[in-house]
C-alpha positions as CSV (number, residue, x, y, z in Angstrom):
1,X,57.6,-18.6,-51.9
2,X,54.2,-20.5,-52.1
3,X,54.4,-24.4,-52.1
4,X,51.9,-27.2,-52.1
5,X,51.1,-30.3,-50.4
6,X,49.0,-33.0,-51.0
7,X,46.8,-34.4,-48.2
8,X,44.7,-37.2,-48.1
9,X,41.7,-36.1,-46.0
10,X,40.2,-33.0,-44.0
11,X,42.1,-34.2,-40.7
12,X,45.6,-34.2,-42.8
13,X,44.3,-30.6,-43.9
14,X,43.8,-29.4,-40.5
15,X,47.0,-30.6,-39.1
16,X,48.9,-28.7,-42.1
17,X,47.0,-26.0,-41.0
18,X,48.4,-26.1,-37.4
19,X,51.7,-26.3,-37.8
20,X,51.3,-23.5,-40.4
21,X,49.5,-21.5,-37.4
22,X,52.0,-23.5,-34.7
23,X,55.3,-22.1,-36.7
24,X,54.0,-18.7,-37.8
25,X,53.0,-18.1,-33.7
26,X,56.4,-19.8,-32.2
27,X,58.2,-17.0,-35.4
28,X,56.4,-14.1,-33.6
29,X,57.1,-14.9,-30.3
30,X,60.7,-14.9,-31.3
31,X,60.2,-11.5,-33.1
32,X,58.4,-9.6,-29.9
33,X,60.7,-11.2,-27.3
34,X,63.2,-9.0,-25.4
35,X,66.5,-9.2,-26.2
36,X,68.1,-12.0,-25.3
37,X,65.3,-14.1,-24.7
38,X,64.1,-15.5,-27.4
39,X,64.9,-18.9,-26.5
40,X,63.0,-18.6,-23.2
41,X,60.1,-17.5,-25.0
42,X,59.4,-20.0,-27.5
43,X,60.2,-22.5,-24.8
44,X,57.1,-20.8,-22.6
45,X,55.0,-20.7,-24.9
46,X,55.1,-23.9,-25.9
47,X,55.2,-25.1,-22.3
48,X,51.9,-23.1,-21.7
49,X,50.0,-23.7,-25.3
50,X,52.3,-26.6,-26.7
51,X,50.9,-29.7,-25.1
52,X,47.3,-28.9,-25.1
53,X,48.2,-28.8,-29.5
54,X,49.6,-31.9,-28.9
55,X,46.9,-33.6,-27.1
56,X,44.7,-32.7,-29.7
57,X,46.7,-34.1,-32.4
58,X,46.5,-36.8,-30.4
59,X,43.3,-37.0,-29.7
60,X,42.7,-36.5,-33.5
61,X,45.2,-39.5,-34.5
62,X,43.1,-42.1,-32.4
63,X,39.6,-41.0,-33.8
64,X,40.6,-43.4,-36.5
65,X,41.9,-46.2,-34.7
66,X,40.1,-46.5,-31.0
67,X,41.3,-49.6,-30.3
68,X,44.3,-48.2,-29.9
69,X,43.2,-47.1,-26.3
70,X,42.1,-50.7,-25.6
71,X,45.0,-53.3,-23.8
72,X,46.8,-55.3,-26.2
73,X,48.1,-55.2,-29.7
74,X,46.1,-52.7,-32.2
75,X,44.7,-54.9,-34.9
């Protein structure tokens, strides 16, 4: 089954893109674990490749508001 989405920009493109590429890797880990640990798996390898994604959605959210970084309220 083949669905669209609608994104506003390149950086909304590329994010779809990654958790496309995010859920597809976190599906074969489950698929190639041992019996049993399936669970433990997923949960490595999004300990040891999960939070470096993260930061660079992140990262990628503030490029368009940098104040956001600054002390105070975001205006």
């Amino acid at each position: 089954m083949s669905e669209s989405i609608t994104v506003a920009n390149e950086q909304e493109k590329w994010v779809a893109l990654q958790a496309v590429e995010t859920f597809r890797a976190l599906r074969q880990a489950v698929k190639t674990a041992p019996h049993g640990k399936g669970l433990a798996t997923v949960e490595a390898l999004v300990h040891d490749k999960g939070f470096n994604h993260l930061r660079t959605l992140y990262e990628a959210a503030l490029q368009d508001h940098p104040a956001a970084q600054k002390k105070g309220p975001a205006r």
